[in-house]
C-alpha positions in Angstrom: 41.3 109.2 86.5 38.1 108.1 84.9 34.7 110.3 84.2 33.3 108.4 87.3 35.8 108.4 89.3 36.1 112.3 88.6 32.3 112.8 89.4 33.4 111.5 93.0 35.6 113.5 93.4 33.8 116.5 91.8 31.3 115.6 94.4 33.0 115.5 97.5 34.5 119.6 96.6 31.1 121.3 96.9 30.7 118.8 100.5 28.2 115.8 99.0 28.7 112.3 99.4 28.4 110.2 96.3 28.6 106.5 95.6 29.5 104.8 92.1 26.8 101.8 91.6 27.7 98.9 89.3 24.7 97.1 86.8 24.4 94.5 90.0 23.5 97.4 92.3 27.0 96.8 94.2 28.7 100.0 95.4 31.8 100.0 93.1 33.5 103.0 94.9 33.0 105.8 97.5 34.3 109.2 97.9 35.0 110.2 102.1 31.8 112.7 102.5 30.0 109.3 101.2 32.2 107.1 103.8 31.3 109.6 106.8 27.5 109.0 106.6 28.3 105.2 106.7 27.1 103.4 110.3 24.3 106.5 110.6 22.1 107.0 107.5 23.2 104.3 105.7 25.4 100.6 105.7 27.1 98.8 103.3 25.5 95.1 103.4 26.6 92.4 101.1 28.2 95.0 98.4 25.2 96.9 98.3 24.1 100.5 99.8 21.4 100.5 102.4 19.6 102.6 104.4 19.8 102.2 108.2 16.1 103.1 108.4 13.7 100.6 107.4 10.9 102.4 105.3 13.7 104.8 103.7 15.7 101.6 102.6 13.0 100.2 100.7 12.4 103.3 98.9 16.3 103.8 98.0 16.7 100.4 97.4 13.7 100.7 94.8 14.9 103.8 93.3 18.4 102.4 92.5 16.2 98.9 91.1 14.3 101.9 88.7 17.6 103.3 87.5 19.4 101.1 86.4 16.3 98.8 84.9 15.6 102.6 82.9 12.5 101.7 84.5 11.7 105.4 83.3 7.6 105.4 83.8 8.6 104.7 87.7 11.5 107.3 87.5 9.0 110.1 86.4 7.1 108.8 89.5 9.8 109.4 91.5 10.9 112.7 91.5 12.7 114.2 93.9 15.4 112.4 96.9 14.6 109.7 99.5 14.7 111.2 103.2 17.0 109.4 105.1 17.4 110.1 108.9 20.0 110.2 111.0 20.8 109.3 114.8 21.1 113.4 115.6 17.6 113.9 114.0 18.6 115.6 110.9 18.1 114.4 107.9 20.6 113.3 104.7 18.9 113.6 101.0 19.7 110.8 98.6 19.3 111.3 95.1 20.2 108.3 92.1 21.4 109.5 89.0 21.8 107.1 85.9 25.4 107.3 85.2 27.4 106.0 82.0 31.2 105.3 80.8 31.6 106.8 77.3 31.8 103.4 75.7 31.5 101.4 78.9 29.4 98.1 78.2 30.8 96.3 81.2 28.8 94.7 84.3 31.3 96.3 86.7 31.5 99.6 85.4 29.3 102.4 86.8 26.0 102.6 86.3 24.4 105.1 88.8 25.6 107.4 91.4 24.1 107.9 94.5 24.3 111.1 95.8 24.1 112.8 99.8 23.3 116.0 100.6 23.7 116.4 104.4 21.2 119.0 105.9 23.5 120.0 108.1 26.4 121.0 106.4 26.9 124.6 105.7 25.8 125.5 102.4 27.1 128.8 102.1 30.1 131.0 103.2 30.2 134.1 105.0 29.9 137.5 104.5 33.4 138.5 106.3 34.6 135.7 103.6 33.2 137.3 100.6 33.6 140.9 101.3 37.3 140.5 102.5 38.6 138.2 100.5 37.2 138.8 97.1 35.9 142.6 97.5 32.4 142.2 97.3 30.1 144.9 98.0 27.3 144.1 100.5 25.1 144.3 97.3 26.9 141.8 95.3 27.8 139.5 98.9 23.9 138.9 99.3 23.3 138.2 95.3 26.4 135.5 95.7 24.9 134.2 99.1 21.3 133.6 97.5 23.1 132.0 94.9 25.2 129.6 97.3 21.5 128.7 98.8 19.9 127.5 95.2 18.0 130.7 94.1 18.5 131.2 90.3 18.7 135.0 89.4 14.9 135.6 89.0 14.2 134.1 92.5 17.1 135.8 94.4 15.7 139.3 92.3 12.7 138.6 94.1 13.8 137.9 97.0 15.5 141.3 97.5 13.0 143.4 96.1 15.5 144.3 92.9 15.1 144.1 88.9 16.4 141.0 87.0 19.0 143.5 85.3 20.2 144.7 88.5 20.5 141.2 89.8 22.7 140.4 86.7 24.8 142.8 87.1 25.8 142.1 90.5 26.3 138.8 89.0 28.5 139.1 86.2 30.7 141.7 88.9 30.8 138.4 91.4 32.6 136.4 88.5 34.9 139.0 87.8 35.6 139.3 91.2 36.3 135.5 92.0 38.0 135.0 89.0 35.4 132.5 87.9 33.7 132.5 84.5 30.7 130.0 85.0 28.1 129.2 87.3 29.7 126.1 88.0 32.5 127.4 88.8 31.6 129.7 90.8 29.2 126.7 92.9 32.3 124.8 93.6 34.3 127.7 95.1 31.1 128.7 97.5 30.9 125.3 98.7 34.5 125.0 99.3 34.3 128.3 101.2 31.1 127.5 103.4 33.2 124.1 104.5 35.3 124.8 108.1 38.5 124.0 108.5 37.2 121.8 111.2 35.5 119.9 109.4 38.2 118.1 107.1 40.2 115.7 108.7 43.7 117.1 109.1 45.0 113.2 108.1 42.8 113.2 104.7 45.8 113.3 101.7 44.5 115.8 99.4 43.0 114.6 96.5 44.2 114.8 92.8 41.3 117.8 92.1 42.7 119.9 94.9 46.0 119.2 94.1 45.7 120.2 90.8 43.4 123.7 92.2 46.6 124.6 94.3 49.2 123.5 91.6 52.3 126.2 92.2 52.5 129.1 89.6 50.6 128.1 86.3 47.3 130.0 86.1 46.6 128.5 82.8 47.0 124.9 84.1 44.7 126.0 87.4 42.2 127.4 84.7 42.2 124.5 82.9 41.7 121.9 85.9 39.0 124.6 87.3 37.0 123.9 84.0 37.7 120.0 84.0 36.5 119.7 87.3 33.3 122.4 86.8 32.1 120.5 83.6 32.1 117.2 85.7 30.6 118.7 88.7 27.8 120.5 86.7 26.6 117.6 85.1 26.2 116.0 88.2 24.7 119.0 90.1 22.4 120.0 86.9 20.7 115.8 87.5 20.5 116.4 91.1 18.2 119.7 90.3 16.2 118.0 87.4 15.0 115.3 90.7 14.7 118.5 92.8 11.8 119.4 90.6 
């Protein structure tokens, strides 16, 4: 599995869509959160990603052109995702991220990722999850919430009317507690809680990352995968913040 090919599938764990763009601006590959917003909030037209509403198009279409000419006085410009509506009235983001091989010089390799965030998937699990499963207090179950919503510790300090210390703490007791050791880590496995089993098609094969999360009877080799896949999922996530800005 390549570093791209990784990133999709890092992606489509914490429930985003991404697509891998070649130097041409042809989509090179999709993951299947990317392939269930095609015929809504987007097409695929002549190789090339599009955006089923005419105003948002142009704008994606121009923010791929920017990325991949490093056009980076425009990108500056363009901070932020493109808004791009859908039939039910809510909303997907689309953010473009310059992406590169280690070593890649080739046309057809990837180039940028476009990434989906649907508005109205669940971004967060619940508290019966949290507290039953990993033995949260309420305390630490709302810190761990405002953290599956985007707050960083300061925000989610002020938010509930506690110090930065005592927001830390809960913290640090919330990694223990999952069995996670960075914030990354601990990102992927919200997301994969706040997703319903409803919501994943019971014919989908698993993919190689979950396969290797649920691999029988090596902790070592589940660590190991865990921080493969949290290293290429927080590079990803950590662009999509800096255009959040």
């Amino acid at each position: 599995m390549t570093r791209a090919e990784g990133m999709l599938d890092a992606f489509e764990h914490v429930g985003w869509g991404a697509l891998l763009i070649d130097a041409a601006g042809r989509v090179i590959s999709l993951n299947d959160e990317a392939r269930r917003h095609v015929g809504s909030e987007i097409k695929i037209a002549q190789g090339r990603i599009a955006g089923t509403h005419r105003t948002a198009n142009a704008e994606l279409k121009h923010r791929i052109a920017a990325t991949l000419s490093a056009d980076n006085e425009s990108l500056l410009a363009m901070r932020g995702g493109v808004l791009l509506p859908g039939p039910d009235g809510r909303p997907v983001m689309a953010y473009v991220i310059s992406f590169a091989e280690p070593g890649g010089g080739s046309p057809q390799q990837a180039k940028a990722i476009v990434v989906l965030i649907d508005s109205a998937s669940p971004s967060e699990p619940t508290e019966d999850i949290l507290r039953e499963g990993f033995g949260l207090t309420p305390a630490e179950t709302r810190v761990a919430i405002g953290f599956a919503r985007g707050r960083d510790l300061h925000e989610i300090a002020c938010d509930q009317g506690l110090s930065i210390e005592t927001v830390r703490k809960y913290f640090k007791a919330v990694l223990a507690k999952t069995n996670t050791s960075r914030q990354a880590e601990l990102a992927i496995l919200l997301a994969r809680l706040a997703q319903r089993p409803e919501e994943r098609s019971a014919n989908c094969a698993p993919s190689r990352w979950a396969q290797d999360w649920t691999f029988a009877g090596s902790d070592e080799g589940a660590a190991a995968h865990r921080h493969a896949e949290s290293s290429v999922v927080n590079e990803g996530v950590s662009a999509v913040q800096r255009l959040r800005l």
